[in-house]
C-alpha positions in Angstrom: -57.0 57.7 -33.1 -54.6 54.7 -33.3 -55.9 51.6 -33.5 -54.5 48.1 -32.1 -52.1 46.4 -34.8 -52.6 42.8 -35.3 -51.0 40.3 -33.5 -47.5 39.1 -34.6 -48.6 36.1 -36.7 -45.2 34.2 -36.2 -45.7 34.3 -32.0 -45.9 31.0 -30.3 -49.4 30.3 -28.7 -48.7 30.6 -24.9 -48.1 27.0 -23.0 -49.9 27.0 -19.3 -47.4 24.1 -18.8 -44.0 25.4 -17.0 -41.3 23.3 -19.0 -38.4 22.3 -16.6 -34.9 23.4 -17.5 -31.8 21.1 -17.0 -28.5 22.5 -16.8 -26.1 20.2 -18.0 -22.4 20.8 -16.2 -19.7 20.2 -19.0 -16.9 18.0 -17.9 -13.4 20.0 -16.8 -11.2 20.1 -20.1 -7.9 18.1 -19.5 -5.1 20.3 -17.9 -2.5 20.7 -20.0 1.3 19.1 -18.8 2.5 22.5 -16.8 -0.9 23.2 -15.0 -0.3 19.2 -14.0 3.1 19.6 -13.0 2.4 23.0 -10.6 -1.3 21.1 -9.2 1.1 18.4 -8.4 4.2 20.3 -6.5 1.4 22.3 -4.8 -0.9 19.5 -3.3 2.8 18.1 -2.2 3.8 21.2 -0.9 1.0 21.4 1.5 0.1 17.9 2.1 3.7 16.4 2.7 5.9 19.6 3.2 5.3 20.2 7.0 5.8 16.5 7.7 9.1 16.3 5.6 10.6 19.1 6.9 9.5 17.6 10.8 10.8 14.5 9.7 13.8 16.2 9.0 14.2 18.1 12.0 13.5 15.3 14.2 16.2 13.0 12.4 18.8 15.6 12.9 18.4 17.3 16.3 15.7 14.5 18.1 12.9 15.0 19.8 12.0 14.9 23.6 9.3 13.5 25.7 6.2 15.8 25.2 3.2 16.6 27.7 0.2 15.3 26.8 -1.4 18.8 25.9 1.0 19.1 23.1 0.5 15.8 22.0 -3.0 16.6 21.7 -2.5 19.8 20.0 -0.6 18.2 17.7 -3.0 15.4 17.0 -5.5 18.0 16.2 -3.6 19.9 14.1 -2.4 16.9 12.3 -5.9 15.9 11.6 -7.0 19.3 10.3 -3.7 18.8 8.0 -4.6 15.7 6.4 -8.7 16.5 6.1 -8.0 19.7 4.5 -5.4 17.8 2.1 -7.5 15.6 1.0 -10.3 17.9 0.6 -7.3 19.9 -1.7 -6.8 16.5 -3.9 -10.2 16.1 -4.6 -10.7 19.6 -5.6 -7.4 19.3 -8.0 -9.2 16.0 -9.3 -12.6 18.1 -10.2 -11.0 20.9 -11.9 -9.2 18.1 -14.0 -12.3 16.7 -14.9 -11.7 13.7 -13.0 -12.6 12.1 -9.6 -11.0 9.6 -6.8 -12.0 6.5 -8.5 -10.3 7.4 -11.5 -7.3 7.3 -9.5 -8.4 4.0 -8.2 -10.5 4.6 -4.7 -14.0 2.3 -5.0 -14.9 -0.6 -3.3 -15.1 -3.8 -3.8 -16.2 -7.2 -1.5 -12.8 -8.8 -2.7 -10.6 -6.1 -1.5 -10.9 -7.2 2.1 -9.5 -10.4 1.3 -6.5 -8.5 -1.0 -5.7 -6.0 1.4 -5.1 -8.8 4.1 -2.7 -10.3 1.5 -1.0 -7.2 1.1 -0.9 -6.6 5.0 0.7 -10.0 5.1 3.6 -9.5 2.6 3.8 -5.9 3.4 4.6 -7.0 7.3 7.2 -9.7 5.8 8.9 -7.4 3.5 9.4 -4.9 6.7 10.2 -7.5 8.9 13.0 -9.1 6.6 14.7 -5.5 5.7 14.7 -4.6 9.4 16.6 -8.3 10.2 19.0 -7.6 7.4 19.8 -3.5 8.6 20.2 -5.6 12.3 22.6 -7.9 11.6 24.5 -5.8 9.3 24.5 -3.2 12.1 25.9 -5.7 14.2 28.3 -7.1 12.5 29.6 -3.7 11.5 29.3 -2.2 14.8 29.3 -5.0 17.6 26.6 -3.4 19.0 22.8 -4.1 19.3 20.4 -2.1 17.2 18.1 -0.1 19.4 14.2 -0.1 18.3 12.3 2.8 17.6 10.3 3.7 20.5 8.9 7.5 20.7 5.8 7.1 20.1 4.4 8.8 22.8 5.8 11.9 21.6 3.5 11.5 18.3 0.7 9.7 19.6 0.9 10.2 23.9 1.3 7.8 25.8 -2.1 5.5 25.4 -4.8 5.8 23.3 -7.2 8.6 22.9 -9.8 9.8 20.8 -7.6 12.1 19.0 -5.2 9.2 18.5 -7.5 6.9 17.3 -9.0 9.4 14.4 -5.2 9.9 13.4 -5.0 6.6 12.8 -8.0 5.9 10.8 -7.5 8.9 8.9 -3.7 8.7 7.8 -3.8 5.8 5.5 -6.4 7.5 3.7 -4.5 10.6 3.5 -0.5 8.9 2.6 -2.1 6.5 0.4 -4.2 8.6 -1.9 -1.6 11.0 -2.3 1.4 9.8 -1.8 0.8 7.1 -4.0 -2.3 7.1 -5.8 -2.6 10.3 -6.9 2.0 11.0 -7.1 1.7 7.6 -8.9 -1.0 8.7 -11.3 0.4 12.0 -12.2 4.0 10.7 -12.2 2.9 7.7 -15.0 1.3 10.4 -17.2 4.0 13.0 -17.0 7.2 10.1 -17.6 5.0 7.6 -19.1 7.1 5.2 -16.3 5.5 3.4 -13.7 8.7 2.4 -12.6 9.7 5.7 -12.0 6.7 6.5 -10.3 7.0 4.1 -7.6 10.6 5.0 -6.8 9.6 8.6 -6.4 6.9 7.9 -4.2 8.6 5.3 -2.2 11.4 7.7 -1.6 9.0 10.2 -0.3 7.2 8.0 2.2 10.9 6.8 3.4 11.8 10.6 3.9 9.0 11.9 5.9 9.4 8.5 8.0 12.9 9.6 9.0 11.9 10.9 12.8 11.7 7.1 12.9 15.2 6.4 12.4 17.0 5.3 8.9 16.8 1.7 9.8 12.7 1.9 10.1 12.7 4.6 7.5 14.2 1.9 5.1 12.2 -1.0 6.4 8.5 1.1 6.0 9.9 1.6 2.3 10.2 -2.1 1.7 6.8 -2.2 2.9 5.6 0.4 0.6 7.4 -0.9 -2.1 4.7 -3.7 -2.1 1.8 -1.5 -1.7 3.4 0.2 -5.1 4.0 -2.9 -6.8 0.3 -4.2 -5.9 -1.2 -0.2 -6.5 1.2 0.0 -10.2 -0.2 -3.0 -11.7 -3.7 -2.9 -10.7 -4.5 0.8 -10.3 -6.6 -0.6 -7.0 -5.7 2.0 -3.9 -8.9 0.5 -1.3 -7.0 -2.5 -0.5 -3.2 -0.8 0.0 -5.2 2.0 2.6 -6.8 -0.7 4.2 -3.3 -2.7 4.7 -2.0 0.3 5.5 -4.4 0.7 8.2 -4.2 -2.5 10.0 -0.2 -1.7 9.9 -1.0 1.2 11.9 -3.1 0.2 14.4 -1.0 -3.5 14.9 2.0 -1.2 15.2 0.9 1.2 17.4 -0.6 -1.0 19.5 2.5 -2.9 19.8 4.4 0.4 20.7 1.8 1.5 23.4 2.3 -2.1 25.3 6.2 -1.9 24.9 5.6 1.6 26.5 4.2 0.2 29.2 
């Protein structure tokens, strides 16, 4: 008959007491240049494509009055658009190992103060551009520069809930990546920040263009200080927030001219 061997003298006494076990997620390695470079036409691609090429559209062959179902539609859609972008930059940002406050989104008490500055001089840089493109249209015409005014065929024709979520949600969307994140990845890829603000300036201007060159040109000088500000202090709260009061000022102002 076989007997029992001896117990392996080596073997751990056994421990009643359950030991937890953390799991310790390793930071994303760095993407290298290319995978940078393709994140960064495809977040564009989806994000600001569809608006460019409507922007496009509407500059060259104009845009009617629309009912207010399509309005709506639209404001849906266009709220789906941006969420789901955003939700796509800050999946791009995790895979890089990185999050939005490395690309300069956390908050601060002063940046209320700031981002009224910034709504100031923004409003003055648009204002003085659009005086200079009047006159000069003027003078070289002899005729009077007509404002933009369609806004009902982006936003109806008075405020709605849909309207009002658009709104809150835009800045968010144009200013995180159109500049924060373009301006980000831009700077590393050129090593210019220079360079990086004209290219995302020029984008803003080109998807503006259902606006009309003149306000096309005058939003860039606005946005040219929001660069300026967002370039040398790598801050993007207070330049959404500007942003924002722009907006609503604005499109408040175009509901009442409506009317």
């Amino acid at each position: 008959m076989l007997e029992p061997t001896a117990a392996d003298s080596t073997a751990q006494p056994a421990n009643p007491t359950v030991q937890a076990t953390y799991i310790h997620l390793e930071p994303a390695k760095p993407a290298s240049t290319s995978v940078r470079k393709l994140e960064l036409l495809l977040l564009l691609t989806i994000a600001i494509g569809p608006y460019l090429f409507n922007a496009l559209y509407v500059y060259w062959y104009g845009v009617s009055e629309q009912d207010l179902l399509y309005v709506r539609v639209r404001l849906a859609s266009g709220i789906i658009h941006e969420v789901s972008s955003l939700a796509l930059l800050v999946y791009i940002l995790f895979r890089q190992g990185r999050m939005l406050r490395h690309i300069g989104l956390s908050f601060r008490w002063l940046d209320i103060p700031v981002s009224v500055g910034l709504f100031v001089l923004a409003y003055i840089a648009y204002y003085l551009c659009y005086l200079n493109i009047y006159y000069l249209h003027y003078f070289w015409t002899q005729r009077r520069l007509e404002p933009w005014n369609n806004i009902s065929s982006i936003l109806g024709t008075h405020a709605s809930v849909a309207a009002i979520l658009f709104i809150l949600i835009n800045p968010f969307f144009e200013e995180l990546i159109a500049r924060a994140y373009v301006m980000s990845e831009i700077t590393a890829l050129t090593k210019s920040v220079y360079v990086a603000g004209i290219v995302s300036i020029g984008m803003q201007a080109l998807y503006h263009l259902y606006q009309g060159v003149p306000n096309a040109l005058s939003v860039a000088a606005s946005f040219t200080v929001f660069s300026l500000y967002y370039g040398k202090s790598r801050r993007i709260l207070p330049v959404i927030l500007a942003h924002l009061y722009l907006d609503a000022i604005g499109t408040a102002y175009l509901y009442f001219r409506h009317h």
